[in-house]
TITI-328465 format. One record per residue: z, x, y of N, C-alpha, C in turn. Coordinates in steps of 0.1 Angstrom, whole numbers, padded with zeros to 4 digits, always signed. Last residue first. Layout:
BEGIN
ZXYZXYZXY;...
END
This chain:
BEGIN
-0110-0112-0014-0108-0129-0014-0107-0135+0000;-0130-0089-0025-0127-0096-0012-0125-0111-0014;-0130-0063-0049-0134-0076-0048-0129-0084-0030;-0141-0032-0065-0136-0037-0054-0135-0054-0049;-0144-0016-0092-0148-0018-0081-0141-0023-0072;-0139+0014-0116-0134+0005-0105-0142+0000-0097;-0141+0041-0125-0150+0031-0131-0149+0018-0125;-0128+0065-0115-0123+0056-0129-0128+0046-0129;-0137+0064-0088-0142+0073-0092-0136+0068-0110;-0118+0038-0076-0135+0037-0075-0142+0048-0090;-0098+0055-0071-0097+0039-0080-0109+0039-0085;-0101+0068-0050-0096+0071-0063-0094+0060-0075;-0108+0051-0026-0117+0056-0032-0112+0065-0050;-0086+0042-0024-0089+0031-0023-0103+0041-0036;-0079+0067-0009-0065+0055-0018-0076+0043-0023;-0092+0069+0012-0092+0076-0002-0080+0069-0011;-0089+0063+0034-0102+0055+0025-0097+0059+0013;-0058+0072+0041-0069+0052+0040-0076+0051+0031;-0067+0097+0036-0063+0093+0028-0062+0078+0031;-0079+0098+0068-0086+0100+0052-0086+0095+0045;-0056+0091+0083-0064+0080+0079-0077+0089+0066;-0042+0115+0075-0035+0106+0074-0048+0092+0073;-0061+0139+0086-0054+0134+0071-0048+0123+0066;-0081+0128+0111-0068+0130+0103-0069+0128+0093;-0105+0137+0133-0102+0132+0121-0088+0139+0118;-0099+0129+0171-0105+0135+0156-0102+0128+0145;-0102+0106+0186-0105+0120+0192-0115+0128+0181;-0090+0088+0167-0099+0079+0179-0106+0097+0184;-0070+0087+0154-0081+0090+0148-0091+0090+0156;-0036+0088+0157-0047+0083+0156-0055+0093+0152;+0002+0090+0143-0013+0098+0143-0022+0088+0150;+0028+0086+0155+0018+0080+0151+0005+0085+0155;+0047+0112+0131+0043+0106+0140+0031+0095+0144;+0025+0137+0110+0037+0135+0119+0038+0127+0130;-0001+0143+0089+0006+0143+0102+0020+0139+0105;+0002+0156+0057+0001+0146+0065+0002+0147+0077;+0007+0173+0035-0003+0175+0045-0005+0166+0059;+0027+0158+0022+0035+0168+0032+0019+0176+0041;+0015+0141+0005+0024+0139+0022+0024+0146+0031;+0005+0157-0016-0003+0152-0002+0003+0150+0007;+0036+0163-0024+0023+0174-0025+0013+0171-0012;+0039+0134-0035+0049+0142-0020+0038+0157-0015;+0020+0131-0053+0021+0123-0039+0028+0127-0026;+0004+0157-0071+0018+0148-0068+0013+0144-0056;-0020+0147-0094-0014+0153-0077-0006+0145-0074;-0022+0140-0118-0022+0151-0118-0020+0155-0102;+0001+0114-0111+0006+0119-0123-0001+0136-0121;-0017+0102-0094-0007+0106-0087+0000+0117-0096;-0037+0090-0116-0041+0104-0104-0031+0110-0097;-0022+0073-0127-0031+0085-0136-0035+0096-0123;-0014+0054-0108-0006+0066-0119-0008+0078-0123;-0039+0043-0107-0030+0047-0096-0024+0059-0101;-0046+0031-0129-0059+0043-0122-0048+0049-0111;-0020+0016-0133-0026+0028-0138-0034+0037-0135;-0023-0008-0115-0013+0003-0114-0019+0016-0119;-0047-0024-0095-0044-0019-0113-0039-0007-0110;-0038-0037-0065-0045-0027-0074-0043-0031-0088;-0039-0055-0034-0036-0059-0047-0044-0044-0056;-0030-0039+0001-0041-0050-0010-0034-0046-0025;-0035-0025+0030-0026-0034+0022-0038-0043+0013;-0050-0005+0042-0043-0004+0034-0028-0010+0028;-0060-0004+0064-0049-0013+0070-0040-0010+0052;-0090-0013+0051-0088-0008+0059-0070-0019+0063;-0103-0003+0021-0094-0014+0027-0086-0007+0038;-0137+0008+0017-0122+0007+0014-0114-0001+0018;-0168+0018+0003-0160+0009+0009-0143+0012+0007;-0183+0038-0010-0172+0036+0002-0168+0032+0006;-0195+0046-0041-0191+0028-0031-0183+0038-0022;-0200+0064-0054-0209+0062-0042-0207+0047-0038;-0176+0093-0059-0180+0077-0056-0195+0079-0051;-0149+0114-0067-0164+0114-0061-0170+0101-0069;-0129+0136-0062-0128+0119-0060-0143+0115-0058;-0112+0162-0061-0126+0154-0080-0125+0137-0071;-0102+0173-0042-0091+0161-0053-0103+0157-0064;-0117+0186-0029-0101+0193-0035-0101+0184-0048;-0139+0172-0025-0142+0181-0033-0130+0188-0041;-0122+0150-0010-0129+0148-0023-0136+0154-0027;-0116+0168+0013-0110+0164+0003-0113+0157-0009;-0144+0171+0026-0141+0183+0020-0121+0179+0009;-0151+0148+0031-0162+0158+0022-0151+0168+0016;-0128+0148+0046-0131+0136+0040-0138+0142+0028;-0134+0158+0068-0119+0163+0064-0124+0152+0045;-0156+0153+0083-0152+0168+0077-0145+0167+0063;-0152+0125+0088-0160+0127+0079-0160+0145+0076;-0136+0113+0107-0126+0116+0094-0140+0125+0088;-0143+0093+0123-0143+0109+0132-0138+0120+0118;-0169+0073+0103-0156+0080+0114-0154+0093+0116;-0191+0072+0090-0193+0067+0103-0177+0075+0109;-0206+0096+0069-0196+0088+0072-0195+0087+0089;-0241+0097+0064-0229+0103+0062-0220+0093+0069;-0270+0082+0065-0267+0093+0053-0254+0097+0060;-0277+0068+0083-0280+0081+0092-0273+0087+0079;-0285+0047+0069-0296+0051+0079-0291+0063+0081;-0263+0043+0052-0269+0046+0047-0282+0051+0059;-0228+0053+0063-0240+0047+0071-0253+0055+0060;-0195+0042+0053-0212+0053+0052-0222+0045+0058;-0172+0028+0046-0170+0041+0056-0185+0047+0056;-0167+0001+0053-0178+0004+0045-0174+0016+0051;-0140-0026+0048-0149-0020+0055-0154-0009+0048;-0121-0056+0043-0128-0044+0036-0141-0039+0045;-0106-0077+0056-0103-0059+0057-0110-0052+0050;-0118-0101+0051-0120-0091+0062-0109-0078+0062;-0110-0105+0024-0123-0100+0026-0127-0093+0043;-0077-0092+0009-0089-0099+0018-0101-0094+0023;-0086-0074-0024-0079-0073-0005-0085-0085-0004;-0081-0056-0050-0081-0069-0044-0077-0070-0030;-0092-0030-0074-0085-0033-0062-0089-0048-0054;-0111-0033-0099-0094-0020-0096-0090-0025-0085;-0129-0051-0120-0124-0052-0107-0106-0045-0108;-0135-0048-0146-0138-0036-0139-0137-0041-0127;-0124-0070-0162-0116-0056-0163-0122-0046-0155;-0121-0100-0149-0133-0090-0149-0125-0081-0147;-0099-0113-0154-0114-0121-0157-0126-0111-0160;-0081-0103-0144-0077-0106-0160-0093-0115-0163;-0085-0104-0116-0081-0090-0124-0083-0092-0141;-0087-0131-0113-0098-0122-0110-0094-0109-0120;-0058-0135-0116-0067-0143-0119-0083-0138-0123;-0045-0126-0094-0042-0121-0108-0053-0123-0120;-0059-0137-0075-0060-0122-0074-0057-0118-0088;-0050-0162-0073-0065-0162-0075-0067-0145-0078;-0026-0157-0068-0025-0164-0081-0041-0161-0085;-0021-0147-0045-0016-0141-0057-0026-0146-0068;-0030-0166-0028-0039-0151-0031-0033-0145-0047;-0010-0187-0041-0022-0189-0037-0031-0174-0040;+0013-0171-0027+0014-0177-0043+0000-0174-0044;+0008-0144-0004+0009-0157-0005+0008-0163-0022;+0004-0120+0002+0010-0118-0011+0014-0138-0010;-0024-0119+0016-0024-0114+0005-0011-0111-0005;-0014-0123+0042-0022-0137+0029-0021-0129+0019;-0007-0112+0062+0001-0111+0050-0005-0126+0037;-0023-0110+0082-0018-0101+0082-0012-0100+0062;-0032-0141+0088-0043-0130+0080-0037-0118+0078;-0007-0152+0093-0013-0158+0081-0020-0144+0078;+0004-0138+0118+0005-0136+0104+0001-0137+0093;-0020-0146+0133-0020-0133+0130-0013-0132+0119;-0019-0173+0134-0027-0166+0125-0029-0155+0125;+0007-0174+0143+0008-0175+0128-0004-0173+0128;+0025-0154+0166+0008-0156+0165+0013-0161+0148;+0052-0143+0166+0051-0156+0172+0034-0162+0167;+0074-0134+0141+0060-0129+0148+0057-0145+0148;+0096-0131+0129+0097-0130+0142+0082-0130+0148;+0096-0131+0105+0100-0144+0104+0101-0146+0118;+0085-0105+0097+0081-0121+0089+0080-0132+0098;+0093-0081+0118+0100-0092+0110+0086-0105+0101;+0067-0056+0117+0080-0066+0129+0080-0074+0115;+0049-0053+0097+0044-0056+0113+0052-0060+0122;+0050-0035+0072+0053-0045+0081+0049-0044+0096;+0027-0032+0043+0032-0022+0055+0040-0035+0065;+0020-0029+0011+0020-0032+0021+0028-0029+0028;+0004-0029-0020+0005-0023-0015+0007-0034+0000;+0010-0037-0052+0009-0049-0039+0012-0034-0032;+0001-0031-0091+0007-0031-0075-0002-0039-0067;-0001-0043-0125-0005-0046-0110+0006-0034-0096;+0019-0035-0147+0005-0038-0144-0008-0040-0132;+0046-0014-0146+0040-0025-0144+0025-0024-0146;+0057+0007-0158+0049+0002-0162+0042-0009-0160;+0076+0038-0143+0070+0022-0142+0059+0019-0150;+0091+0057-0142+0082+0057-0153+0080+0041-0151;+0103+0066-0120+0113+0052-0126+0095+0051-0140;+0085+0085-0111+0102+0088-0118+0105+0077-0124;+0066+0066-0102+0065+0081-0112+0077+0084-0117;+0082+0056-0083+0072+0048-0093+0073+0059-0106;+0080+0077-0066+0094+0070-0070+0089+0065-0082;+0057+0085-0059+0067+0093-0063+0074+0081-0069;+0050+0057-0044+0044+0062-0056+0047+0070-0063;+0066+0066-0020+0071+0050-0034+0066+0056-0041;+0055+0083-0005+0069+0084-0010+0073+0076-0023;+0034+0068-0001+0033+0080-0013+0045+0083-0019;+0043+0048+0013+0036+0044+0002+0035+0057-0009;+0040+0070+0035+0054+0060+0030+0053+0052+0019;+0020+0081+0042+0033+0086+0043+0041+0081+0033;+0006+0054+0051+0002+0062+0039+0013+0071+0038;+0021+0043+0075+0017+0039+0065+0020+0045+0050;+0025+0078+0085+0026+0069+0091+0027+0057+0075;+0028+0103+0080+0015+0100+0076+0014+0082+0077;+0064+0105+0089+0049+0115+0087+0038+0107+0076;+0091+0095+0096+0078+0092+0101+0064+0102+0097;+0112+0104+0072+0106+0105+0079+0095+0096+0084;+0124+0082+0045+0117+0091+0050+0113+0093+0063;+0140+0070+0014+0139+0069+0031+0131+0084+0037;+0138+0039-0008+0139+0053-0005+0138+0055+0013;+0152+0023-0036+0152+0024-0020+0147+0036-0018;+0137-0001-0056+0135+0011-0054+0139+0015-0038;+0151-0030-0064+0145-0026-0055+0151-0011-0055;+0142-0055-0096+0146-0043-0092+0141-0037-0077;+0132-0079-0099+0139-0073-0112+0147-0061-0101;+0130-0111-0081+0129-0098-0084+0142-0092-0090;+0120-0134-0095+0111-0130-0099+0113-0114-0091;+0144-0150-0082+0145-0146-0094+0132-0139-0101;+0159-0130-0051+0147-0145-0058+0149-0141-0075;+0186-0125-0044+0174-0119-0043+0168-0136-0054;+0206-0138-0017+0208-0133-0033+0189-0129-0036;+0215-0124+0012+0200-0131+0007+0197-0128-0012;+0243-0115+0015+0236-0119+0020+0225-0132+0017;+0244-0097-0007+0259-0107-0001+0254-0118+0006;+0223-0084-0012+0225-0094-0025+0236-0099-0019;+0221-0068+0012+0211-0080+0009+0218-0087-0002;+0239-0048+0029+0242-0061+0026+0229-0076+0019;+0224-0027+0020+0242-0024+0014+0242-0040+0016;+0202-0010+0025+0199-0024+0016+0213-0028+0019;+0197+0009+0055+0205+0005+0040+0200-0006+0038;+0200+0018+0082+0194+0022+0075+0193+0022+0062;+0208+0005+0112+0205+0001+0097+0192+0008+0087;+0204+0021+0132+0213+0013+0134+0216+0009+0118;+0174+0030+0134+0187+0040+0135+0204+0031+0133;+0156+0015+0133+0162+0018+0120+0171+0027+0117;+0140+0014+0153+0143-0003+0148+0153+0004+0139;+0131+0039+0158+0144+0035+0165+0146+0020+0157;+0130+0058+0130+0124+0047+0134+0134+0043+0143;+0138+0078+0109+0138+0079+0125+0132+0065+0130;+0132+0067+0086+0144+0064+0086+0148+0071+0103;+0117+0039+0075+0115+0053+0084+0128+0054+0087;+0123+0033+0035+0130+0028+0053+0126+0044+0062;+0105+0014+0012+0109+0031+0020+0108+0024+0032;+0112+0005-0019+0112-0003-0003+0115+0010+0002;+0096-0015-0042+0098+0000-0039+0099-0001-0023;+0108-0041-0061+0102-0039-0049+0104-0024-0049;+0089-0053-0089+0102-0043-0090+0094-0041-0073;+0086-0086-0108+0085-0079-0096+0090-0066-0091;+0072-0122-0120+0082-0109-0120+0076-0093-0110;+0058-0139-0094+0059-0130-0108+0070-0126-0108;+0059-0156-0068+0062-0159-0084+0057-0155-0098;+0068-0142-0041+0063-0139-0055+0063-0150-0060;+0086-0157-0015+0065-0156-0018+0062-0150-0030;+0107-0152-0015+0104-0168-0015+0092-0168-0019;+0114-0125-0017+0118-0134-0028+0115-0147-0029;+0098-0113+0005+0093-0115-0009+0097-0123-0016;+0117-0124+0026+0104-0127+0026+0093-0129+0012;+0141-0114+0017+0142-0125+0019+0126-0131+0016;+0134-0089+0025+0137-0094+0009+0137-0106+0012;+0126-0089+0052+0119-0085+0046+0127-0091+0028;+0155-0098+0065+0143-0112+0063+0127-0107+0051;+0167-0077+0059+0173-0090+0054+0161-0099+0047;+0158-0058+0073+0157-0059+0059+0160-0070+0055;+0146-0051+0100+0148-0064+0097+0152-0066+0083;+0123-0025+0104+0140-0033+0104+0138-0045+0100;+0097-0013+0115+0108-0021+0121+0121-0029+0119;+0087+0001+0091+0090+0012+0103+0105-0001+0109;+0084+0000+0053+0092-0005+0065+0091+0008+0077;+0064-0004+0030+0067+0005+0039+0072+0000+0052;+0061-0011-0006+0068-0020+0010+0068-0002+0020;+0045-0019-0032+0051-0010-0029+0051-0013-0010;+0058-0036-0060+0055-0040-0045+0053-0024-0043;+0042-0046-0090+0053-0038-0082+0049-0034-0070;+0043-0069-0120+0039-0064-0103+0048-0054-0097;+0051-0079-0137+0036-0079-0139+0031-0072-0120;+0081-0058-0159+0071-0065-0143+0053-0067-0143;+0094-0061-0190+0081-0052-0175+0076-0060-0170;+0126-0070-0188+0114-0074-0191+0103-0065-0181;+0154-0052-0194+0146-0058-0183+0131-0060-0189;
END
């Protein structure tokens, strides 16, 4: 198999697998390895909890090489489930060049608002793709690619410290993990385009199931206090940054 210039990493809560492969295989045109983790308590996902009918089904597109299945729990919501992949990634010694990090919102092909969808999932459109790949191979010190309205700033330079309820837990994990920046910015919703490697490289010295398992359970908020679960939001974003990385908004 040829090395992929991409590798998804997919976090399913709602089902629908069909239309989810179905959905990438029409919207890549790279090559591609999907890493697809199914909540596997999820009521959308008590009923179907398997790939077993997609290639009888929806033959896969020709830009994908391979789908990584895994299944997990509800804990760290999102981020939870992405780390699961990033394990996985680590085992299948991936070499791609790029990830796509992203989460579903209900089916593709069921969500009535299209400019909710458009802005929800522009970022694996040909188009973003193409300008995203584009950017990465222009300027070697752009690490991460989102739309421009999901990048948000976690610091208030007037009052000097972090605007969310997260700001204990935050200080005090990027003292554990060596993550230390002075861009804050991050992608909020944690779906967006990376450079695999700065990825690798950190998951490689902390395992990813290691952090999970600090995670919450269920659907956390953030609104009261701070969680581990949205920390790690910014900090996925901020591990990139500390390897010499910036950040771009298309």
């Amino acid at each position: 198999m040829n090395s992929p210039t991409c590798s998804i990493f997919f976090h399913n809560y709602y089902g629908q697998h069909d239309d989810w492969i179905r959905f990438f295989s029409q919207k890549m045109n790279v090559p591609f390895i999907l890493y697809y983790n199914i909540v596997e308590d999820s009521p959308y996902n008590l009923e179907q909890s398997s790939l077993s009918g997609i290639s009888r089904s929806n033959p896969p597109g020709p830009g994908l090489k391979k789908i990584v299945l895994r299944r997990s729990p509800n804990q760290g919501k999102d981020i939870g489930g992405k780390l699961v992949l990033l394990d996985a990634a680590l085992r299948e010694n991936d070499n791609s060049e790029y990830s796509l990090f992203l989460h579903d919102k209900k089916s593709p092909y069921k969500i009535q608002n299209e400019a909710w969808k458009e802005k929800l999932f522009r970022i694996v459109e040909p188009t973003f793709a193409q300008k995203a790949l584009s950017a990465f191979g222009n300027d070697q010190k752009i690490g991460i690619i989102a739309g421009a309205d999901s990048i948000r700033n976690e610091y208030d330079p007037h009052s000097q410290s972090f605007v969310s309820r997260n700001s204990v837990l935050l200080s005090g994990l990027q003292s554990a993990y060596n993550i230390a920046t002075n861009d804050y910015r991050y992608v909020a919703g944690t779906m967006f385009w990376a450079r695999q490697r700065p990825l690798l490289d950190f998951f490689t010295q902390h395992q990813p199931l290691d952090i999970r398992g600090s995670l919450e359970r269920g659907n956390v908020m953030d609104d009261n206090h701070g969680t581990f679960t949205h920390s790690w939001e910014r900090l996925m974003t901020w591990l990139i940054f500390t390897r010499g990385y910036t950040i771009k908004g298309l």
